[in-house]
Every structure is written in C-alpha cells, then in structure tokens.
N, C-alpha and C positions, 0 to 999 in steps of 0.2 A: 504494500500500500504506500509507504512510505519512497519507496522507488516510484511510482505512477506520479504522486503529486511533485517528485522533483521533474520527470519526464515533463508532466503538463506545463509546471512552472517555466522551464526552458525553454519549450514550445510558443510560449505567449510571449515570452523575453523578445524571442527571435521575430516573431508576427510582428510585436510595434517598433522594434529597431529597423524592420524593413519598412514600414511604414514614413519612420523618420528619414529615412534615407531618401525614399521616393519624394517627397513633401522636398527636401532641401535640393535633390536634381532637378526638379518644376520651375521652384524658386530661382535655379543659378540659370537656369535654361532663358527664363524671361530676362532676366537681367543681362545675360551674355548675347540675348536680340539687338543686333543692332538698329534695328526697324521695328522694334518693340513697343506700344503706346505707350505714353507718356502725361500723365496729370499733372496741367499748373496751372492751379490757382491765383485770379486777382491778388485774394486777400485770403490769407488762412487764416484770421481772427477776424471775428465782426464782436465790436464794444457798444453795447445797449449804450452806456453811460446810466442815468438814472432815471429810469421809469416807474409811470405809476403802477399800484399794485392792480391786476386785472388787462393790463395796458393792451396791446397786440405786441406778442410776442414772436412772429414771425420775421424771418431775413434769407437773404438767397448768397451763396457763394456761387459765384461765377467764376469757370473753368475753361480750359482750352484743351485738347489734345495732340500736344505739339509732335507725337510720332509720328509713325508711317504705317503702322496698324491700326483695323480699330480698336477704340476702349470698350469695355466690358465692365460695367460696375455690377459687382455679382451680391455685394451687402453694404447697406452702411448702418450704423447702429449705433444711438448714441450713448454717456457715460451715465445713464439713467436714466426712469421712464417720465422724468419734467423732457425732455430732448427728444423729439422725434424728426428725425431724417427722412424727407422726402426726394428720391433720386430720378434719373431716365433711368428707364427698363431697356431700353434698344441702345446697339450700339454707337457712339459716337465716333464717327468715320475722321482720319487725319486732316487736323486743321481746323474742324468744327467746335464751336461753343457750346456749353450746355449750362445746365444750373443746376444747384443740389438745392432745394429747400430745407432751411430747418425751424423747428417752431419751438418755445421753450414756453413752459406754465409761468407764467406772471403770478400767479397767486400763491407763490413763495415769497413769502418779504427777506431781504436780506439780500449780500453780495453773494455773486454765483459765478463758476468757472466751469463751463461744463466743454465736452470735446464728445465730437463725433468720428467716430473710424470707419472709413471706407477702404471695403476691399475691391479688388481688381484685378487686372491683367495686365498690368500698366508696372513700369522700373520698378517706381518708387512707392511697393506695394506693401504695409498698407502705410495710408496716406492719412493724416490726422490735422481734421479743422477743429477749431475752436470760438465757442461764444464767452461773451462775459458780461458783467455790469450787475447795475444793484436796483433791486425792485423796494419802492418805497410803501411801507406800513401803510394798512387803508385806513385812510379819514374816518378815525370813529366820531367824529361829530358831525359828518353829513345827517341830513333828514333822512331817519328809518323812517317815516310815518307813510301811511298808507295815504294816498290821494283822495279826495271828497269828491264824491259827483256832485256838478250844479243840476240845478230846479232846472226847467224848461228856461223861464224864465230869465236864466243864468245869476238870478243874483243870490237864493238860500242855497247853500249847500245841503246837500243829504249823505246820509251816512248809507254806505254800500251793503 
C-alpha cells in the first residue's frame, strides 16, 4: 500500500511539472514572436481624484495593438468585485484601437487603488491597468424626507 501511494504520488509530481513546462514553452514561444501582438496603453492609470459617494464610476482605457498579429484578450479581471472589466470579445487586428471598460462601486467611501489584469496573446502578457482616487462620505444631512403631493389645486399638500 505504502509503495502505491509513493507510485501515485510521483505520478502526479510528474503530471504538473509537465504541465509547468508546457505553460512556460507557450509563454517563451509568444514572447520569442517577433510578429507577436502587442498591448499599449494610452494611460495605464486612470485617477478619479475625488468623487462623490454614488458618483459614476465608470472610465475606459484606451489601447492600441502595435504588433503584426492579432490580439486576443482571453480575461480580464479585476482586484475585486467593487472593479468590473469590460473588454472586446473579437480580435483586434494590427494597428487597431480598442477600449477596455472599467466600472468601480462608488458606494465605498474612502481612498481606493484597485488594478485590473488582462490576459492575452500579446508580449507583454499579463498586462496590469490601474484605477484610483477617493470616494467622499455621503451627505448625511441631505433631505431623507419623502416628497408631499400637491392638491389639484397645487397649493395644500397631501400626504401620500
């Protein structure tokens, strides 16, 4: 028994080390393309600065593929679920622009640094944009109160 579980164990050793192997020939393979696509960003940080709490939290990074293949963006996924990455599905052919979208929840008060990772077919894979800035505390002295309907008349209020 004792012989089996070493056999299995070495068996499985060997499975993920080839596993790692293959993963790392993929990897040096795109990178030694010299006609391989290529991701470059305007701006790899977009800085809210300070917005209000609930604000629009929406911003787009704007991209290029400056290879000779196309790009492939196969995930992108941000550094938590306030960060949601919207990407193209279809490839971006050499020379073409596209845009990533990303959205972040406003309704965390506080400074935030969050990143998104995109993976790819592209060199310089994987490629890591970043958002930031500070969502300010919501106004607790705005009017909670519920609106009054007026009369016909428009001048008594009525309660709803």
């Amino acid at each position: 028994m004792k012989n089996l579980a070493i056999a299995l164990l070495l068996l499985f050793g060997t499975g993920i080390a080839t596993k790692a192997q293959d993963a790392v020939k993929k990897d040096s393979a795109v990178k030694d393309n010299p006609n391989a696509p290529e991701i470059v960003f305007e701006s790899e940080l977009h800085d809210y600065g300070t917005i209000k709490n609930g604000a629009d939290g929406s911003c787009e990074f704007k991209f290029k593929n400056t290879g000779k293949e196309p790009l492939v963006i196969s995930n992108a996924r941000g550094s938590c679920g306030c960060t949601v990455p919207t990407w193209p599905k279809e490839p971006i052919m050499k020379g073409q622009s596209a845009v990533i979208k990303v959205h972040y929840d406003t309704k965390r008060t506080g400074a935030f640094t969050k990143t998104v990772t995109i993976e790819s077919n592209a060199k310089s894979n994987p490629k890591i944009i970043t958002i930031k800035g500070v969502v300010e505390a919501p106004d607790e002295n705005a009017d909670q109160t519920m609106p009054l309907k007026k009369s016909q008349d428009g001048a008594t209020p009525l309660a709803k």
